[in-house]
VOPADREN-76563 format. One record per atom (N, C-alpha, C): residue number from 0; residue in one letter; x, y, z. Coordinates in pm, 1 decimal. Example, Ala and Ser with C-alpha at 12.3 -4.5 7.8 and 13.67 -1.06 7.14 Angstrom:
<sites>
0	A	1319.0	-569.0	780.0
0	A	1230.0	-450.0	780.0
0	A	1320.0	-330.0	780.0
1	S	1285.0	-225.0	708.0
1	S	1367.0	-106.0	714.0
1	S	1290.0	3.0	787.0
</sites>
This chain:
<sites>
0	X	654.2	576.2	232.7
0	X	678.4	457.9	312.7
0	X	675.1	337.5	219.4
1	X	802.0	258.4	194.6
1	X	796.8	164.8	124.2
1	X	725.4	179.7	-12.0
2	X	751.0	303.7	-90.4
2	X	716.2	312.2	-210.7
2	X	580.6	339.0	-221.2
3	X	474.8	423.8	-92.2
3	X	368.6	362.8	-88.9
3	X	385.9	608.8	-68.3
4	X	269.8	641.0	-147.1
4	X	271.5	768.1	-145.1
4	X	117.5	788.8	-37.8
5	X	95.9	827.0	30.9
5	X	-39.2	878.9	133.3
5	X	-65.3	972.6	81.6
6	X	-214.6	985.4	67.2
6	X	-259.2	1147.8	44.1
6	X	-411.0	1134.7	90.7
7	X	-448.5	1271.7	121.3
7	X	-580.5	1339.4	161.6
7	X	-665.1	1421.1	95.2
8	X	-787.4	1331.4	48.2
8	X	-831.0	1423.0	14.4
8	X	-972.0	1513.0	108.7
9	X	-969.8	1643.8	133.2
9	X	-1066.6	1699.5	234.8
9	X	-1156.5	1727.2	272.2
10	X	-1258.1	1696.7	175.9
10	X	-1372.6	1720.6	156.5
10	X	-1488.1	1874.8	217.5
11	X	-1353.6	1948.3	211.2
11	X	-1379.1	2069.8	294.4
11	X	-1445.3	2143.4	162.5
12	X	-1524.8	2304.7	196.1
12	X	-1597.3	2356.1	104.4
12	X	-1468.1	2482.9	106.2
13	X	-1421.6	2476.4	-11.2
13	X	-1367.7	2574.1	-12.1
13	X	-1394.8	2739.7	-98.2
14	X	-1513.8	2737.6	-133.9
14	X	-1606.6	2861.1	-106.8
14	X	-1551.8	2972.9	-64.6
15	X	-1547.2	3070.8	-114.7
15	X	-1508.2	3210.4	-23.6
15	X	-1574.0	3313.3	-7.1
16	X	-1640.6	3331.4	-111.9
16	X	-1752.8	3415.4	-147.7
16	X	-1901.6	3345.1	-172.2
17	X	-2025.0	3447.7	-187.2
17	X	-2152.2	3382.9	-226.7
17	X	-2177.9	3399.8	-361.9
18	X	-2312.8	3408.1	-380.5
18	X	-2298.1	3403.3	-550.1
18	X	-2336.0	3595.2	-581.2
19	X	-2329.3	3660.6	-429.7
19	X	-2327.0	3799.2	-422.5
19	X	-2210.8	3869.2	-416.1
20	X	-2094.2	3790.3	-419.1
20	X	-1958.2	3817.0	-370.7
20	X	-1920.4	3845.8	-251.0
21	X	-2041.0	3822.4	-156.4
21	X	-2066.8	3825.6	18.5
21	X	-1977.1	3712.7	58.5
22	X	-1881.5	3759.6	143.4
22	X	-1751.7	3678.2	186.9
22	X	-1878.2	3601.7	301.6
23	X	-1837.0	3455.8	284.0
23	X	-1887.5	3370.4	323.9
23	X	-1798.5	3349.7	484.0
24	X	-1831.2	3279.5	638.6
24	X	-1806.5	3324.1	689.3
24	X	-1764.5	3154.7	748.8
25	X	-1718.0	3126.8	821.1
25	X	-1588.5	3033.8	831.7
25	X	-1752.4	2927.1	909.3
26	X	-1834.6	2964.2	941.4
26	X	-1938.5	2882.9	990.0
26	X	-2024.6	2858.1	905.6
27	X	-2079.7	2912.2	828.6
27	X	-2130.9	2851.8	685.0
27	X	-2067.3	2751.9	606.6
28	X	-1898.6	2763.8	618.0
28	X	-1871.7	2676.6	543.0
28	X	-1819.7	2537.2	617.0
29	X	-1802.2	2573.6	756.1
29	X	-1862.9	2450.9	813.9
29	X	-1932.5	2346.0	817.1
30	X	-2060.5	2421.2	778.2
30	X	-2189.9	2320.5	816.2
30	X	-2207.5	2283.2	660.4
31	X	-2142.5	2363.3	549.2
31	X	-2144.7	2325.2	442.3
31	X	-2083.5	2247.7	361.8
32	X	-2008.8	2149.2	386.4
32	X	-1881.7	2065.8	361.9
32	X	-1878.5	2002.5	188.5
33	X	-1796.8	2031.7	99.9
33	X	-1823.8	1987.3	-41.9
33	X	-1845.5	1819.3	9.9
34	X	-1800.4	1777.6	111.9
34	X	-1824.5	1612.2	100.0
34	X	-1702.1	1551.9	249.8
35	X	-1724.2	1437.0	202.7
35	X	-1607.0	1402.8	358.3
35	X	-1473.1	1343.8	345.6
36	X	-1385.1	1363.5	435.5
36	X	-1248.0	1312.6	399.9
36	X	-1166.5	1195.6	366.3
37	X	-1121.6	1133.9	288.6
37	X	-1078.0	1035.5	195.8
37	X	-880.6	1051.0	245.4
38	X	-869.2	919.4	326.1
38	X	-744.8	902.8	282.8
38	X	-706.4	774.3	170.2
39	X	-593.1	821.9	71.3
39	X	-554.3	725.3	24.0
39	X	-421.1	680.1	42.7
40	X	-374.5	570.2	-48.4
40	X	-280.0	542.3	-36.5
40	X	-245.2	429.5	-216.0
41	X	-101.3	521.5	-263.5
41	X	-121.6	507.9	-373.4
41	X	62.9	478.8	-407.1
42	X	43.7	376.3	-513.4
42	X	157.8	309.6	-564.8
42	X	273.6	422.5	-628.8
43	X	385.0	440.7	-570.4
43	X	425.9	548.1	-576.5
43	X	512.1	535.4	-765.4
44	X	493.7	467.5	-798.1
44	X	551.6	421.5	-977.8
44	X	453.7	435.4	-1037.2
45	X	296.3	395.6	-975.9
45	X	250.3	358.9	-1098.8
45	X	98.9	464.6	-1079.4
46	X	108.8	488.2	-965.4
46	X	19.3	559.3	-893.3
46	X	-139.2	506.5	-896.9
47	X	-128.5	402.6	-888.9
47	X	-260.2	324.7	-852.5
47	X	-324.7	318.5	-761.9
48	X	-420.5	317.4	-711.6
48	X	-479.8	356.4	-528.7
48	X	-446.6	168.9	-495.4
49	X	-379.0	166.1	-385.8
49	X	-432.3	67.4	-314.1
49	X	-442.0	40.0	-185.1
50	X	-524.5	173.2	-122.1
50	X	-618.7	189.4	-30.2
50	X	-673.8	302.6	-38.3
51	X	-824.6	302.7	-2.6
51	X	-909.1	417.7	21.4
51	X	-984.8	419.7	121.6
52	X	-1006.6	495.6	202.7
52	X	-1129.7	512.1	312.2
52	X	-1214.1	488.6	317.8
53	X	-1242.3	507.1	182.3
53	X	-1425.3	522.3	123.3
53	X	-1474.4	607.3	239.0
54	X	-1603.9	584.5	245.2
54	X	-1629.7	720.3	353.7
54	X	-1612.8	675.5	516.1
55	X	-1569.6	573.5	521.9
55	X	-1481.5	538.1	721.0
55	X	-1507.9	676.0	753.4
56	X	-1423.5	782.9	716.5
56	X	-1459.6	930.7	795.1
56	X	-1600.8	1001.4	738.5
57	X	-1657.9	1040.3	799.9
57	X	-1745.7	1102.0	754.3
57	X	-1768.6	1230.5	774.2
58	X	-1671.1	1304.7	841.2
58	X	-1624.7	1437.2	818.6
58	X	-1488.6	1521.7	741.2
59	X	-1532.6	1628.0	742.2
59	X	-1435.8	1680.5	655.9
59	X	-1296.5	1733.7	723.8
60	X	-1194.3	1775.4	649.6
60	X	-1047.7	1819.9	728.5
60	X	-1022.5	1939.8	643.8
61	X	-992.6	2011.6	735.1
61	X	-987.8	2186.7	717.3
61	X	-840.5	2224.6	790.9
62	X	-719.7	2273.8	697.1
62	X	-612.3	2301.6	729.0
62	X	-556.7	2233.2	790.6
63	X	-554.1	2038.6	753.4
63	X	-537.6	1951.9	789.4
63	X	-426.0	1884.4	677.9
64	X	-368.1	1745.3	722.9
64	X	-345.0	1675.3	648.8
64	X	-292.0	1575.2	765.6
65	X	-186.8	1438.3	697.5
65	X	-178.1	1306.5	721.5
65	X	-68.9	1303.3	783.2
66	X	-59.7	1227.5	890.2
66	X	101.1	1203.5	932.4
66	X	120.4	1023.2	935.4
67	X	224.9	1005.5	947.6
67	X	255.4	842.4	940.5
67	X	377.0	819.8	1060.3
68	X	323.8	738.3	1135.2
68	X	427.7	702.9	1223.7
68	X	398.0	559.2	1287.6
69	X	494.8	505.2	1295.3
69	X	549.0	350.4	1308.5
69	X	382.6	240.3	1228.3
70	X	400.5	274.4	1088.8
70	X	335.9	229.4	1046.5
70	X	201.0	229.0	1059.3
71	X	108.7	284.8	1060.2
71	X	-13.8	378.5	1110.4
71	X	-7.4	518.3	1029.7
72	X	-127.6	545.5	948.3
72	X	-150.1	671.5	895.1
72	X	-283.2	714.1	1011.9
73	X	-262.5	844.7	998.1
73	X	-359.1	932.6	1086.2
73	X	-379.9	1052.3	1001.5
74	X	-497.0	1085.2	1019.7
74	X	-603.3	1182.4	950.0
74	X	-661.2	1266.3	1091.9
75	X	-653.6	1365.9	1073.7
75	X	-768.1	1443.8	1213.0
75	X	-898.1	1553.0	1073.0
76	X	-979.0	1502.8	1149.1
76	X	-1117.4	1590.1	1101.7
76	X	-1122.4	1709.5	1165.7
77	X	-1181.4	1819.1	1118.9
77	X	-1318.3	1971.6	1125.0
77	X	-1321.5	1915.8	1319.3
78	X	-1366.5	1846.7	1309.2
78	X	-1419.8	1803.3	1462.5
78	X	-1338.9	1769.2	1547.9
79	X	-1203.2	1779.1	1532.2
79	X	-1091.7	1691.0	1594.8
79	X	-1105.8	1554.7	1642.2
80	X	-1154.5	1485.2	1540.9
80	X	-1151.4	1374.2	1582.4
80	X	-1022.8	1253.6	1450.6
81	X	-972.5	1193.4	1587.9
81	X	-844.7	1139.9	1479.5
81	X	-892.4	998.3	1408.3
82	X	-862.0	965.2	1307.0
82	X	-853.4	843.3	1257.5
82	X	-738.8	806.1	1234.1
83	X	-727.9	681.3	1254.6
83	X	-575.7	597.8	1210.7
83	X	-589.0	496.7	1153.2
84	X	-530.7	474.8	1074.0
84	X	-529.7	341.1	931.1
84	X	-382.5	288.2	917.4
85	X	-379.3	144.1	915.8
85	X	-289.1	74.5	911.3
85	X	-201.3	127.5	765.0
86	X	-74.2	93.7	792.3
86	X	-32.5	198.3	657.1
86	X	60.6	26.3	579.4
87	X	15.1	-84.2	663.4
87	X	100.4	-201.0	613.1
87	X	-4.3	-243.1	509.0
</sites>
């Protein structure tokens, strides 16, 4: 959008195994989140951030990502809960 690239980052645990090679189980890694979800928004030439979330969300996004429509970015979290960020 206007030279402007969006991206997500998910802060999901992506873990698969333990440190037993015990397949870890989709609720462990739930409650275990490497951290929380970050949208940015970054200069598509020069690739500079100029916007970040910082932590606004404070959950993570799991087989997720960003959509943009009529100027508005949206993020949905683990929890289904949506966020939307001005994308002007």
């Amino acid at each position: 959008v206007n030279d402007v690239v969006f991206a997500l980052s998910d802060g999901d645990n992506t873990d698969q195994n333990d440190a037993n090679a015990r397949l870890l189980a989709s609720s462990f890694r739930a409650e275990h989140p490497r951290g929380h979800a970050v949208v940015y928004a970054l200069d598509a030439t020069t690739g500079k951030t100029l916007f970040s979330s910082g932590s606004a969300i404070p959950g993570f996004s799991h087989f997720s990502g960003i959509s943009v429509a009529n100027g508005t970015v949206f993020a949905i979290t683990w929890d289904n809960t949506v966020y939307a960020f001005s994308a002007k």
